[in-house]
C-alpha positions as a printed NumPy array, in Angstrom:
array([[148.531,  66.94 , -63.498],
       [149.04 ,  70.319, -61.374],
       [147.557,  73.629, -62.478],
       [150.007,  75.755, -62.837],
       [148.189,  78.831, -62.825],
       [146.542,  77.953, -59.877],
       [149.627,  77.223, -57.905],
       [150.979,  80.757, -58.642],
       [147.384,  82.089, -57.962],
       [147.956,  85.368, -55.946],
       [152.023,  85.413, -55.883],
       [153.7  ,  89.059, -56.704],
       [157.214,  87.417, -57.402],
       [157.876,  84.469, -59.059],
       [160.744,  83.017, -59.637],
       [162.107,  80.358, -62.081],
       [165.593,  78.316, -62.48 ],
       [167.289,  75.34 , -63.627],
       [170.047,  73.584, -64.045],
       [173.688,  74.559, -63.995],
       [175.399,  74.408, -67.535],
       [171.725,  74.548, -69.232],
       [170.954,  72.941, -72.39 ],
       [168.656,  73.196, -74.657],
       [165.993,  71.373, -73.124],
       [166.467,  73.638, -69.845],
       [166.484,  76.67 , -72.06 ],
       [163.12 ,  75.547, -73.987],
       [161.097,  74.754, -70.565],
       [162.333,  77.558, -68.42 ],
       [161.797,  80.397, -70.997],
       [158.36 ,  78.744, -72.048],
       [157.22 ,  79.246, -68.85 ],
       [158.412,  82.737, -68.334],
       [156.936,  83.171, -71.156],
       [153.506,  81.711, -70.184],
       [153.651,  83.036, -66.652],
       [153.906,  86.72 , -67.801],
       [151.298,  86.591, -70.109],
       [149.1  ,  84.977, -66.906],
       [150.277,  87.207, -64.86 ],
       [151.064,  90.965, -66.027],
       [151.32 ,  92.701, -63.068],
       [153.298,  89.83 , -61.583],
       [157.228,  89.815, -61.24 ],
       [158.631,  87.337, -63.357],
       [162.238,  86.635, -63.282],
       [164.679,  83.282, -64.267],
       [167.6  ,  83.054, -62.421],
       [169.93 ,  80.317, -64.502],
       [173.85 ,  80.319, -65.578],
       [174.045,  82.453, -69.391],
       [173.141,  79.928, -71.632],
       [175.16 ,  79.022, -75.07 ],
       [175.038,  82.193, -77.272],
       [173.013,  80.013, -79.722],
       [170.264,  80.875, -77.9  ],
       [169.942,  84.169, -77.676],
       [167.433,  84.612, -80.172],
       [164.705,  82.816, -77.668],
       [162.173,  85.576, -75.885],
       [163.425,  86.07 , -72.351],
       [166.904,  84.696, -72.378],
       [168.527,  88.698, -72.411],
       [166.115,  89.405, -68.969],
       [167.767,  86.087, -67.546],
       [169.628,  86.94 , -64.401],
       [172.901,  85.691, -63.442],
       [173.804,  87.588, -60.577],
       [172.572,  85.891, -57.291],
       [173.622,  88.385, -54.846],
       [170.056,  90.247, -54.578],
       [168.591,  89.225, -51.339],
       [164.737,  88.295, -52.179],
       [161.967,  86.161, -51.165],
       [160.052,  84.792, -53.872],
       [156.512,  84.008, -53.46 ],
       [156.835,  81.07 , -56.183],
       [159.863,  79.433, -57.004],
       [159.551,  76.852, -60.455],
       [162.655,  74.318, -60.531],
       [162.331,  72.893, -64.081],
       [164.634,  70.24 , -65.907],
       [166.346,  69.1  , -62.614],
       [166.39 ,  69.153, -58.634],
       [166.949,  71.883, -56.47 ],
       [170.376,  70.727, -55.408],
       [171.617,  71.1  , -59.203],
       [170.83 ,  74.683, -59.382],
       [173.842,  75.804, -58.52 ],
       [173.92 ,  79.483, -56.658],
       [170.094,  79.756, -57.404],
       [170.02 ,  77.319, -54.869],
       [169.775,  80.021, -51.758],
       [166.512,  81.245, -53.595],
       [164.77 ,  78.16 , -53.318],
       [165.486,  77.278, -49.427],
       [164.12 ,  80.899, -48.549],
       [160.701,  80.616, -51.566],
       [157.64 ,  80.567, -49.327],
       [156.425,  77.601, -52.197],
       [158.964,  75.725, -54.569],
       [157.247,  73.82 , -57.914],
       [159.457,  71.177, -59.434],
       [158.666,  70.464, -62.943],
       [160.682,  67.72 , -64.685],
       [160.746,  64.736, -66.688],
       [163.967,  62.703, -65.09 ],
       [163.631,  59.5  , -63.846],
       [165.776,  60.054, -60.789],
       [164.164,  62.484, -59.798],
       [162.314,  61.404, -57.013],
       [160.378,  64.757, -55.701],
       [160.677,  66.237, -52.302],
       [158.868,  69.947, -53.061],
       [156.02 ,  71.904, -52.23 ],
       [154.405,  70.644, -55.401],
       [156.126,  68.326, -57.88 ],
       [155.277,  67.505, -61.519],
       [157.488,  64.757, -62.956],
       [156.943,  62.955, -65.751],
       [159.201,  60.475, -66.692],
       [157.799,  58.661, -69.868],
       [158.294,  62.573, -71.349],
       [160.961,  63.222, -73.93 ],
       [161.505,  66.374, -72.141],
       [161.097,  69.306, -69.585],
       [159.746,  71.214, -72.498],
       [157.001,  68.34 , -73.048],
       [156.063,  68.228, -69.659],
       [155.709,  72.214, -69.935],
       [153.94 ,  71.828, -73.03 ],
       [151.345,  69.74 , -71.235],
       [150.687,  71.921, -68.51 ],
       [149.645,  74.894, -70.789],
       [147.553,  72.39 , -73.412],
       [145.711,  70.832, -70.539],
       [143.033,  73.848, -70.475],
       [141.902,  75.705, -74.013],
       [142.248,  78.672, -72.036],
       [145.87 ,  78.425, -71.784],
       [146.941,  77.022, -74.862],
       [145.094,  80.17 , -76.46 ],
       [148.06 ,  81.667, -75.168],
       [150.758,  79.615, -76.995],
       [151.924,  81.819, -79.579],
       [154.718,  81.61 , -82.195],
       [157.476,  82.51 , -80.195],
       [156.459,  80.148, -77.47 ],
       [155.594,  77.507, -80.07 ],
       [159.324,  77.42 , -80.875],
       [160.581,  77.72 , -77.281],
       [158.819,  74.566, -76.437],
       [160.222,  73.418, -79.71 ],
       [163.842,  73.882, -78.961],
       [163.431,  72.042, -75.653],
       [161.977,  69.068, -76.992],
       [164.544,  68.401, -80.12 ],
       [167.447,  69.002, -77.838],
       [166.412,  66.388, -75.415],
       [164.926,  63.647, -77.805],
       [168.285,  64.099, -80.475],
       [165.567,  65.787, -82.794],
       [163.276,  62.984, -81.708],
       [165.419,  60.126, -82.962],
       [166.131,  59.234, -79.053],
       [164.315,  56.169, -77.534],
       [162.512,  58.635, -75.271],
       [160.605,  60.072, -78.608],
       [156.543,  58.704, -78.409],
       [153.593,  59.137, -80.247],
       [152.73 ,  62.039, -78.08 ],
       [155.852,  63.515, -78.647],
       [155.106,  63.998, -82.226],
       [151.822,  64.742, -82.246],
       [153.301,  67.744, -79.824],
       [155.378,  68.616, -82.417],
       [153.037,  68.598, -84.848],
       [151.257,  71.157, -82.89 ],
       [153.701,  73.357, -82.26 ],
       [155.407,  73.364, -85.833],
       [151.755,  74.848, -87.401],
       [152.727,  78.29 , -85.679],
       [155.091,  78.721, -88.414],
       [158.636,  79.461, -87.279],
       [161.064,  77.976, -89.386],
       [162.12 ,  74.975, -87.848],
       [164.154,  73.484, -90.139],
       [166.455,  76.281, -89.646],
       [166.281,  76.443, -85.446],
       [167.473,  72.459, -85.942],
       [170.48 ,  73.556, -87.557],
       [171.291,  76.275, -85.864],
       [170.482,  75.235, -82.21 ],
       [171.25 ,  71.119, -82.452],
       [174.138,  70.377, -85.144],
       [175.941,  73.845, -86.129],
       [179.626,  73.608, -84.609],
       [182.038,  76.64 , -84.522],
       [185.863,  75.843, -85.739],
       [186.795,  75.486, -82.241],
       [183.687,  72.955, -81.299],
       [184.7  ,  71.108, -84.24 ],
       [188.205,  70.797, -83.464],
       [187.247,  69.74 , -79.717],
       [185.634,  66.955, -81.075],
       [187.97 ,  65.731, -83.308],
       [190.521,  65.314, -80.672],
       [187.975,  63.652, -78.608],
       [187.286,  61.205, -81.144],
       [191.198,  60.528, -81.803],
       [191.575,  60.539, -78.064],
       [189.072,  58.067, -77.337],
       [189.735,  54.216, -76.637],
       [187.15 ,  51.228, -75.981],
       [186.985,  49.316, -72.69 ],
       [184.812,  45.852, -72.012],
       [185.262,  43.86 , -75.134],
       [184.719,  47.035, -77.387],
       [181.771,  47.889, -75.825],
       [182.353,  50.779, -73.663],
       [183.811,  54.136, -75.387],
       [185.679,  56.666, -73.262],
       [187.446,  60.042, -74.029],
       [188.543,  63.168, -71.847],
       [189.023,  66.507, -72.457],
       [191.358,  68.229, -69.94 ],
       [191.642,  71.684, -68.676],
       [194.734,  72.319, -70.519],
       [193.308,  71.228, -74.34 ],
       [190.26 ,  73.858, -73.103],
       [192.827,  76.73 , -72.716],
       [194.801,  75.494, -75.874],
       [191.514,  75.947, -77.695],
       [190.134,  79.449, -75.888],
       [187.237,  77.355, -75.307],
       [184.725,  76.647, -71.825],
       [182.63 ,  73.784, -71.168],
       [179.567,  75.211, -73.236],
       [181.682,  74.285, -76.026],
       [181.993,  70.777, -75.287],
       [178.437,  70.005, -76.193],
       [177.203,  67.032, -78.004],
       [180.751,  65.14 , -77.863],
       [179.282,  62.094, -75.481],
       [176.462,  61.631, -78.705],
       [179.534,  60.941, -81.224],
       [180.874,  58.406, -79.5  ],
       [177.408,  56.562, -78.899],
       [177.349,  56.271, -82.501],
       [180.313,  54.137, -82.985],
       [179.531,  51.064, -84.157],
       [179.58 ,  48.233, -81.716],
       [180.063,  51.032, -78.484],
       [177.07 ,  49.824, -76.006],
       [177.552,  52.855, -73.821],
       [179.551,  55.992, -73.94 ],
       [181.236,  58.248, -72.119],
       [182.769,  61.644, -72.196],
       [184.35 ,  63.338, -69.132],
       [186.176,  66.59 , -68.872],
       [188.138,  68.047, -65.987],
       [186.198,  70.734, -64.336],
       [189.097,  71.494, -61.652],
       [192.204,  69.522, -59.935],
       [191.199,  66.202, -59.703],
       [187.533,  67.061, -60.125],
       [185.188,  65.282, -63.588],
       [181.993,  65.991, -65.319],
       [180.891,  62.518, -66.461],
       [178.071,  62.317, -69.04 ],
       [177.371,  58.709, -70.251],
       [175.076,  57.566, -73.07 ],
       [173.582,  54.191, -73.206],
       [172.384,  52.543, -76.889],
       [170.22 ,  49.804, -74.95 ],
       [167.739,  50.492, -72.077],
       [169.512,  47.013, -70.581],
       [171.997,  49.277, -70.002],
       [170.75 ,  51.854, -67.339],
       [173.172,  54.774, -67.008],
       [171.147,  56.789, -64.497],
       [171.888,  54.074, -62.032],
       [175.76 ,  54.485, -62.662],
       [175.266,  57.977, -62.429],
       [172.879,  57.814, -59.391],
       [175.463,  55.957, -57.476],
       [178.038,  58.566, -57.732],
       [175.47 ,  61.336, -56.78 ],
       [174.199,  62.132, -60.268],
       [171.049,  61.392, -61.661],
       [169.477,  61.367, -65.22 ],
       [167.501,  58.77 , -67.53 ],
       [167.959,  55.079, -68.42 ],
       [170.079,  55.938, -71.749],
       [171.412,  59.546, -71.092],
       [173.037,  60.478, -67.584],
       [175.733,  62.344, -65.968],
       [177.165,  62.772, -62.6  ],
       [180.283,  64.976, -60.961],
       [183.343,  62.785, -59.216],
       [186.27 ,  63.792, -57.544],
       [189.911,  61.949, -57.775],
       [191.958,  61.222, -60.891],
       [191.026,  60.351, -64.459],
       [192.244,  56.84 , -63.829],
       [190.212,  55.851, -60.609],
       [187.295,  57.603, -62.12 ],
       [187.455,  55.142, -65.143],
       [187.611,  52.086, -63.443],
       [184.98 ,  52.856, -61.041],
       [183.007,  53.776, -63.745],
       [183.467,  50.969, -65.618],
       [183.043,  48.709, -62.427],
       [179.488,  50.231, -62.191],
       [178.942,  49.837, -66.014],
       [179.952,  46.181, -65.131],
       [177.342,  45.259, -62.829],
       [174.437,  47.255, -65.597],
       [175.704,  44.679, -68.017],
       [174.91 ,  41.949, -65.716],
       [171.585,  43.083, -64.918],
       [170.841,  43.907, -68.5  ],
       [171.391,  40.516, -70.026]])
């Protein structure tokens, strides 16, 4: 396990980022460590550059201070990648070619390193876990954990383990949340808020999704799209697409699911959800440049909807095989 303190030993600017579109689990690991970092590091300068997350985090310490404008030109002395690769970091990327060190903290199995430092964890329910870990491992440290970074960590870990219902939940995970739960922010109501609350709009998204969608494979393969043109219909974005691909896992007899929306002409995002780890999405999704975990995964393709599918499902194929 790295120190993270000692790796930003002596840095005046440090910078931290994540993925493009950031969920929850991005939100919960990047802000925890701003969080952590300034309370190291006072004097420091401490800034997250990341795309505006949902509005349903707003409430989290930090996420006002986030900046989304890339054009400054700066060197950082530290730059933290957490929750992803560099090459997923969208415009943040030019920050972490010119960092004199880049940290990569994560918890995806694809991810195969290639930093400065790396940190990956892949038996962790989360970014936020892995986080979590690096500020327990010294009683210094964790004297530092206080509410508000209690329920940071929080909201990173029930996004990513489905409220720790996902396969990727351990003992450890729990005993985490055990910890962080005794700080006494009302978690009960962050779940709600943060993991199943839907606006009108969300809700009506997903309806048509699940109308929309149709089974492939003998049943065992669920699909549904959402095009540009529903997204206008609506007055909704992307962000408000969220949680569709988990709806269709649940279908009974669907082995894997999968959700794409149109992003531009004749360009996808593809998230896929697997119910079995014989069924390894991250390798789908690896093979069309994406990357992920063995039941949740997502990747970007370019052509139309219809070549998309059965390439998909011509990857899915060969998982199946493999799986049995």
């Amino acid at each position: 396990m790295i120190d993270i303190v000692q790796e930003c030993m002596g840095a005046s600017r440090i910078g931290i980022t994540g993925h493009v579109n950031p969920d929850g689990d991005c939100v919960g690991s990047v802000m925890a460590l701003w969080q952590f970092l300034k309370k190291v590091f006072p004097q420091a300068q401490i800034e997250v550059m990341l795309e505006q997350p949902p509005a349903i985090f707003d409430f989290v310490c930090g996420v006002s201070e986030i900046i989304t404008d890339y054009s400054a030109e700066k060197v950082y002395d530290v730059m933290i990648v957490a929750d992803t690769v560099p090459d997923r970091c969208g415009e943040a990327i030019r920050y972490i070619e010119t960092a004199k060190k880049v940290i990569n903290i994560d918890h995806h199995i694809s991810n195969h390193g290639g930093c400065d430092v790396d940190h990956i964890v892949p038996d962790a329910s989360s970014a936020a876990e892995v986080v979590y870990g690096l500020i327990a491992q010294k009683e210094e440290y964790k004297k530092l954990i206080d509410r508000e970074m209690a329920q940071t960590l929080y909201i990173g870990i029930i996004h990513d383990s489905g409220v720790m219902q996902y396969s990727n939940t351990s003992p450890k995970t729990l005993r985490i949340v055990a910890d962080l739960i005794s700080y006494g922010f009302d978690f009960p109501k962050l779940i709600d808020e943060t993991f199943y609350e839907k606006t009108q709009v969300q809700s009506k998204l997903l309806g048509k999704a699940l109308m929309d969608a149709y089974t492939l494979m003998n049943g065992r393969v669920m699909v549904s799209m959402t095009d540009l043109a529903t997204l206008r219909e609506y007055g909704a974005d992307k962000k408000d697409l969220s949680g569709i691909v988990n709806q269709l896992r649940i279908v009974k007899g669907v082995d894997v699911a999968v959700y794409i929306y149109e992003v531009g002409e004749n360009s996808y995002k593809v998230s896929m959800r697997s119910c079995t780890d014989d069924i390894d999405v991250s390798k789908v999704s690896a093979y069309f440049g994406g990357g992920g975990h063995v039941r949740a995964a997502g990747c970007n393709i370019d052509g139309s909807y219809e070549e998309i599918v059965k390439n998909l499902t011509e990857q899915l194929a060969l998982q199946m095989e493999d799986g049995r």
